[in-house]
C-alpha positions in Angstrom: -27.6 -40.5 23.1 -24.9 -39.1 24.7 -23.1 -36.0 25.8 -20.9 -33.7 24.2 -18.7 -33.5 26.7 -18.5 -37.7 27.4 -17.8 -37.5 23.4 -15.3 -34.7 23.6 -13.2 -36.7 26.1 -13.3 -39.7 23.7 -12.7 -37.8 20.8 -10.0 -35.6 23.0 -6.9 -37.2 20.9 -8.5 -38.1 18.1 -9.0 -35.8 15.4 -9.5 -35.2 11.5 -8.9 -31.9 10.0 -11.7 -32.3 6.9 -11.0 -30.7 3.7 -14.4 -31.1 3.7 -16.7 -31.3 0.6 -20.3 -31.4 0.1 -20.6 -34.6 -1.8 -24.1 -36.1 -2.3 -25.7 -36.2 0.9 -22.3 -37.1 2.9 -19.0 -35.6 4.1 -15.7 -36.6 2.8 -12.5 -36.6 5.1 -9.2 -36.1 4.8 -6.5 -35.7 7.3 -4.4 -33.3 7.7 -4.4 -32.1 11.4 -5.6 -33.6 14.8 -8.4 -32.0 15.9 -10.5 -31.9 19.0 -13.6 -33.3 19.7 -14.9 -30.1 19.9 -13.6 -29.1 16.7 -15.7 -32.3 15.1 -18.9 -31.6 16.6 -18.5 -27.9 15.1 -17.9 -29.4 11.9 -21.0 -31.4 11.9 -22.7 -28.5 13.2 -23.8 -29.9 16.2 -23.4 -28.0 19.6 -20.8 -28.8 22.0 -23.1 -28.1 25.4 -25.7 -29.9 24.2 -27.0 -33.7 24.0 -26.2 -35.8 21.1 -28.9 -37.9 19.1 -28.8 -41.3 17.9 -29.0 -40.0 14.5 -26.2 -37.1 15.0 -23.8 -39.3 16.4 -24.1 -41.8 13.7 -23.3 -39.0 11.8 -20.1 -38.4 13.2 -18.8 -42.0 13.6 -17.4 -42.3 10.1 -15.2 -40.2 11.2 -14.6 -41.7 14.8 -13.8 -44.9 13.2 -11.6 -43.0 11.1 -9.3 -41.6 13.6 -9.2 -44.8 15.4 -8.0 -46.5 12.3 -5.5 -44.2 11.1 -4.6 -42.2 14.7 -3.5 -39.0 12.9 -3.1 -37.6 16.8 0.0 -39.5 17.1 2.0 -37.7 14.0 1.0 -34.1 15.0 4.8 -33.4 16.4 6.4 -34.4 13.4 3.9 -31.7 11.4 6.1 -29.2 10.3 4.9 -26.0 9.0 6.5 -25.5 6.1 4.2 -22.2 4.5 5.6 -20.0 6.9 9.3 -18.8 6.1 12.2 -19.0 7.6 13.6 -16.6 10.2 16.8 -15.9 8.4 14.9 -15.2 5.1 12.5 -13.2 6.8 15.1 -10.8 8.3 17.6 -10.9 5.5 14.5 -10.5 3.1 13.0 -7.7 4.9 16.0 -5.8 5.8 17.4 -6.0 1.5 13.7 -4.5 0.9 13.8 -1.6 3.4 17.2 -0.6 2.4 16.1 -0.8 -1.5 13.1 1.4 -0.2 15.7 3.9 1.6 17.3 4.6 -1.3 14.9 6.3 -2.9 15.5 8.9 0.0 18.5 9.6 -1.9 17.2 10.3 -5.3 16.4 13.7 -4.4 20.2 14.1 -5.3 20.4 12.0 -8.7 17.1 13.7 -10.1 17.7 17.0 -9.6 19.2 17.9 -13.1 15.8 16.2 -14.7 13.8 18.3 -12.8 14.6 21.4 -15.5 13.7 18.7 -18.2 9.9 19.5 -20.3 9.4 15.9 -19.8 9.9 15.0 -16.1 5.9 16.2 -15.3 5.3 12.8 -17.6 7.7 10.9 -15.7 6.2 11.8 -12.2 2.5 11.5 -13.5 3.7 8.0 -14.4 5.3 7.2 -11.0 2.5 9.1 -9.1 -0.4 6.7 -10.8 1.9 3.3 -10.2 2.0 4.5 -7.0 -1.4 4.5 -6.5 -2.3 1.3 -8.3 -0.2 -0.7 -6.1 -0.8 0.9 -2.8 -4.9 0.6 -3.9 -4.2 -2.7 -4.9 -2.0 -4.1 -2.0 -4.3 -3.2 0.5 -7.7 -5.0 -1.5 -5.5 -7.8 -2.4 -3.1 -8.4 0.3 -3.7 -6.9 3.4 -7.0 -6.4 4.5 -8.1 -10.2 3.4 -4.8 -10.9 5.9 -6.6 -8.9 8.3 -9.5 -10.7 7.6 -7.7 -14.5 7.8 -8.9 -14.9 4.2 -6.7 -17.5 2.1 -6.7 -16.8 -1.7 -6.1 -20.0 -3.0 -9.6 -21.3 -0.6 -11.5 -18.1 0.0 -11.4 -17.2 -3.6 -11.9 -13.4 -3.0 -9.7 -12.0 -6.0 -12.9 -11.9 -7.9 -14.6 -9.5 -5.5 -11.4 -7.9 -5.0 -10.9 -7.2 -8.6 -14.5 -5.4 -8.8 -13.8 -3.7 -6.3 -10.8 -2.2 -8.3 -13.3 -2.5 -11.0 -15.4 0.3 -10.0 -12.4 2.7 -8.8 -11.4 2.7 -12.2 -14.6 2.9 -14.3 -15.6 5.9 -11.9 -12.1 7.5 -12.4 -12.1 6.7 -16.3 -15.5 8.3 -16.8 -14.8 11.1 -14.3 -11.6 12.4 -17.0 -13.3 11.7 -20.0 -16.8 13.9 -19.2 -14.1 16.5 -17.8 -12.3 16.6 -21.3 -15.5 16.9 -23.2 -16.7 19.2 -21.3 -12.9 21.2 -21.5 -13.5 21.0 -25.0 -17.1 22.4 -25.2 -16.0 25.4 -23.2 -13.0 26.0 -24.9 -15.0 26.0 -28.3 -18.2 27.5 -27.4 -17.3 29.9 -24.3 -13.6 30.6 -25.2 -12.9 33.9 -23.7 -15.6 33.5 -20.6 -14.4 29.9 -19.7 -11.0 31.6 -19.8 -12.1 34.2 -17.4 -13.5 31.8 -14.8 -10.9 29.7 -14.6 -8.6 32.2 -13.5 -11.1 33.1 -11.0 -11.5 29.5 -10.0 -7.1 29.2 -9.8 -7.0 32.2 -7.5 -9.7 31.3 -5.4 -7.9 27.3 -5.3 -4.6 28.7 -4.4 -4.8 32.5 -2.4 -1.8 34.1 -2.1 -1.1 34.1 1.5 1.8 32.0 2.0 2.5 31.0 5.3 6.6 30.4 4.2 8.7 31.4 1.0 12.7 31.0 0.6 15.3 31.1 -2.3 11.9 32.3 -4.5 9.6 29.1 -3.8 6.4 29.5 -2.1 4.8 26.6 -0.1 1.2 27.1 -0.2 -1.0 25.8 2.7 -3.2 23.5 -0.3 0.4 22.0 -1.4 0.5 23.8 -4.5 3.5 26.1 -5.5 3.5 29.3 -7.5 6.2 30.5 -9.9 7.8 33.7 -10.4 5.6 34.5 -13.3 2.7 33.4 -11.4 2.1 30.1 -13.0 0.7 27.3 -11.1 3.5 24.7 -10.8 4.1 21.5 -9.0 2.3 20.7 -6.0 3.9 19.3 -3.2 5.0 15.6 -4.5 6.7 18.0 -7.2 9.0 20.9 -7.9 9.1 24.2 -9.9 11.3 23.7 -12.5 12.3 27.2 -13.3 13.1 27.6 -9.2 16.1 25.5 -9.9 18.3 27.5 -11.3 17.9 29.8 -7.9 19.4 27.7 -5.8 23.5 28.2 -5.8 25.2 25.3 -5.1 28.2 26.7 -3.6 25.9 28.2 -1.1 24.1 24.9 -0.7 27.3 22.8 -0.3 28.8 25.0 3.0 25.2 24.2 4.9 23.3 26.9 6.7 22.2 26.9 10.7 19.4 24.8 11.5 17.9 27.9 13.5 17.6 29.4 10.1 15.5 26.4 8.6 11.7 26.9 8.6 9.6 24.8 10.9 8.0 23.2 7.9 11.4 21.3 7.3 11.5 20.0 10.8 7.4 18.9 10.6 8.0 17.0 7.3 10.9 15.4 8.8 9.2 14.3 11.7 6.0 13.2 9.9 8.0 11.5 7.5 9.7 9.4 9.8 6.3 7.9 11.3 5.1 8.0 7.8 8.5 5.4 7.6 8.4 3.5 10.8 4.5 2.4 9.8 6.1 1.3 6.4 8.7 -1.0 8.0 5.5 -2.7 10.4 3.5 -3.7 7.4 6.5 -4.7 5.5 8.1 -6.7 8.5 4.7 -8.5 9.3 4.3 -9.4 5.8 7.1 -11.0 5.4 6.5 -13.2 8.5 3.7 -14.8 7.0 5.0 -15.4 3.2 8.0 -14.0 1.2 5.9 -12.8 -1.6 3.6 -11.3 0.5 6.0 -9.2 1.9 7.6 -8.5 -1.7 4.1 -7.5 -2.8 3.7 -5.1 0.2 7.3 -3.7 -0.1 6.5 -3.1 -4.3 3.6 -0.9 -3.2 5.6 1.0 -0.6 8.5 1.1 -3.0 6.4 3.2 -5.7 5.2 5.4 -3.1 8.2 6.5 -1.6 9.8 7.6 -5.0 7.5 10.9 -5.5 7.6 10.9 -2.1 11.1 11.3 -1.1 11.5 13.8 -4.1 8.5 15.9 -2.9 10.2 15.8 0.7 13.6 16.4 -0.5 12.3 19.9 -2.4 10.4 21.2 0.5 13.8 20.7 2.5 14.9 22.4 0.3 12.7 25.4 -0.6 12.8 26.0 3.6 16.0 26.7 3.8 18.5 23.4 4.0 21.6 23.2 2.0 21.6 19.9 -0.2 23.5 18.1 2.1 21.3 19.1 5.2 18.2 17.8 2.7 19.7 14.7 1.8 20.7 13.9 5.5 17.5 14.6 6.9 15.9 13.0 4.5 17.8 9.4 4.7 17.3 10.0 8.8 13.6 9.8 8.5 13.8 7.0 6.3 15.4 5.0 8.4 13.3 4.8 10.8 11.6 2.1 8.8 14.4 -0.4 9.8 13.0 0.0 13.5 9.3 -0.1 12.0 10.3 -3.4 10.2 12.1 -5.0 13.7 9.0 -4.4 15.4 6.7 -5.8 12.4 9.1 -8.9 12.6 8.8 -9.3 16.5 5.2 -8.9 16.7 4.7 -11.2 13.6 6.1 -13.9 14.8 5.4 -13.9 18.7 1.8 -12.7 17.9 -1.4 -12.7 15.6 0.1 -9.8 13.2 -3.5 -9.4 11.7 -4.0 -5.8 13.4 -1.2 -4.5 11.7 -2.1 -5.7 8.4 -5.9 -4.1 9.1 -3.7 -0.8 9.9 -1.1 -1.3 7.1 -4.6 -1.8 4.5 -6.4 1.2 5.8 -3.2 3.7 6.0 -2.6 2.1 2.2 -6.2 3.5 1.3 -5.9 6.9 2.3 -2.5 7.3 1.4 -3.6 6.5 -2.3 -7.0 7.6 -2.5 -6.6 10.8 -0.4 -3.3 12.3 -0.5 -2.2 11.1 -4.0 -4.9 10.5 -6.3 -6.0 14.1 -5.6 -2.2 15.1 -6.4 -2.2 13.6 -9.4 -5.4 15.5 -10.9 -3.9 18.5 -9.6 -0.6 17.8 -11.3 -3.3 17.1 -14.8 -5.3 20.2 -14.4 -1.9 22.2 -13.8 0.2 21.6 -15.9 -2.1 20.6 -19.3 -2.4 23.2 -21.7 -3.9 21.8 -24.6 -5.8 18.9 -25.8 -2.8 16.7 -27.2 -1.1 17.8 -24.0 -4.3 16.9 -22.0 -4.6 13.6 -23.7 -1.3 12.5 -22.9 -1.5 12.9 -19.5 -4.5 10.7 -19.1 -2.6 8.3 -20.8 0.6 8.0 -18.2 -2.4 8.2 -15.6 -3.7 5.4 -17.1 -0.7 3.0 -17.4 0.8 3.9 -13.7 -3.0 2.9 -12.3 -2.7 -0.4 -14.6 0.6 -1.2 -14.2 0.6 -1.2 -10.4 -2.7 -3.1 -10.4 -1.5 -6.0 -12.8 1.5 -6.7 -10.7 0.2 -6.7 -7.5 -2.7 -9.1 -9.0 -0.1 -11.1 -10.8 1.6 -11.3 -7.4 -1.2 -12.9 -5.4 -2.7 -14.7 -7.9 1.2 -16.9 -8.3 2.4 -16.0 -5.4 1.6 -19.7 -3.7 3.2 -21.4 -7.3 6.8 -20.3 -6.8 9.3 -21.3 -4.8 12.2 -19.5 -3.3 
């Protein structure tokens, strides 16, 4: 027998990188890579500090002789790694996506005469759930198996990861429907008492102490807004329709003094803008390590900035800014996502950018799960006032969640079969 380390320094530059099967009762080899010995005697399973038997190192010499024969060791410079892309399409992709993504800091301006339309709630509701299903989607499918170093074409975790999707939305589904039968029972059996408590349970939800209120619009602490006739409105990722007409344009247009803005325009700004340079990490790391994963990632951003941006660019507004001062503010936090995706681009290619996918995945979580899927019922609960009403509002629920989680499925499932 003999050492490990006698057989690592004969085996130092040799090397066989196995795609290694389990075939009958032996290994099959193919190279690829030059490996160490160190790396052979950990694919035989065999300790490297440890002594060798006859019969272990007989089990290793098929692919000694291999190595010898073939000297794969000797090619290793000309190996050229061809998954990763290109610098120039790694900035040029990356910087097209985040200034796609900062437009939608400007559609604050172009949306504003839909927001007096009946059906804009349906259009956000849609936008809202898409956002959700990719951001969900992105961070099970994309970024925390980077995290994790898994490979989908060899790891074969889109299974698991589609269960796990699985039983977010058979919870979810089942949650709405026991919720309209059970809106239905009280609405036939306990009509006026059912009526009475849910007025009870809306003021208790939303008390009327309003920590800021300009131009008519009240920003409650819970993010829900109340109209002049008391109605329950929008919530924050949203806008009171009717609270449109208040605002004079003229008076918008000339700008008023930023001393006269409330502090909750300067805190969104501010959060935003981390909110944004996060963003522009995930999406610059991702597209060091593939261009579709870093179109997949800047999809799921994508959908969530557009209610976002409109949410931000109403509360600019209802605190005091001019639309000018909203938009300008607005596109400033958003672009501190070009920094955020310089910095993902540095560290991804100079370092292991793992950690900031793992960050990336878990921000992605809570931002769907706990900031907007609780939005989006509230948006449901609000603004539904009768079952045809109710009905289609599960609906758009429904297809956003479905159409964000097809294409971010479709993404990494064909990602690796097309070629740019």
């Amino acid at each position: 027998p003999c050492s490990a380390l006698l057989c690592t320094f004969v085996l130092d530059p040799l090397g066989t990188d196995p795609e290694v099967s389990h075939r009958n009762s032996g290994w099959s080899y193919k190279i690829i890579l030059c490996l160490t010995g160190e790396e052979i005697f950990s694919l035989h399973g065999i300790p490297n500090n440890s002594r060798v038997s006859d019969s272990d190192f007989s089990t290793i010499c098929p692919a000694v002789l291999q190595q010898l024969i073939f000297h794969p060791c000797d090619h290793q410079e000309n190996i050229v790694d061809t998954t990763k892309p290109h610098s120039l399409q790694v900035w040029g992709f990356g910087f097209l996506a985040v200034t796609i993504i900062n437009l939608a800091s400007l559609l604050g301006l172009i949306l504003t005469p839909l927001l007096k339309k009946s059906y804009f709630p349906k259009i956000l509701t849609y936008f809202v759930g898409l956002a959700i299903g990719t951001l969900f989607s992105n961070a099970i499918f994309q970024l925390i198996p980077e995290a994790f170093g898994f490979d989908p074409k060899v790891d074969n975790y889109i299974e698991k990861a589609v269960a796990v999707f699985g039983g977010f939305y058979i919870l979810f589904f089942v949650e709405r429907v026991l919720k309209v039968i059970l809106k239905i029972y009280n609405q036939t059996g306990h009509k006026h008492s059912g009526h009475g408590e849910q007025n009870q349970c809306q003021d208790k939800a939303n008390p009327h102490k309003p920590p800021s209120s300009s131009n008519g619009v009240t920003c409650y602490a819970n993010s829900a807004v109340i109209e002049n006739n008391g109605n329950l409105g929008f919530d924050s990722i949203s806008v009171v329709s009717a609270q449109v007409r208040n605002f004079k344009l003229c008076k918008c247009l000339h700008g008023h003094p930023l001393s006269k803005i409330g502090t909750i325009a300067w805190m969104v700004t501010l959060s935003d803008a981390v909110h944004n340079f996060i963003d522009g990490l995930a999406i610059g790391a991702s597209f060091t390590l593939s261009v579709f994963q870093g179109l997949s990632t800047s999809i799921a951003i994508l959908c969530e900035e557009f209610p976002h941006e409109l949410g931000d660019f109403v509360i600019l507004l209802s605190a005091g800014m001019s639309t000018r001062q909203a938009l300008f503010f607005n596109f400033l936090s958003a672009c501190s996502c070009y920094i955020g995706m310089a910095f993902g681009i540095l560290v991804g290619n100079n370092f292991a950018p793992n950690i900031i996918f793992a960050v990336a995945g878990g921000m992605f979580l809570y931002i769907s799960l706990a900031d907007m899927f609780p939005e989006m019922n509230d948006m449901l609960r609000e603004k539904v006032t009768g079952r045809k009403t109710d009905l289609t509002f599960f609906l758009i629920q429904n297809a956003g969640l479905l159409t964000g989680f097809a294409a971010i499925l479709l993404i990494t499932l064909y990602a690796g079969d097309i070629q740019l």
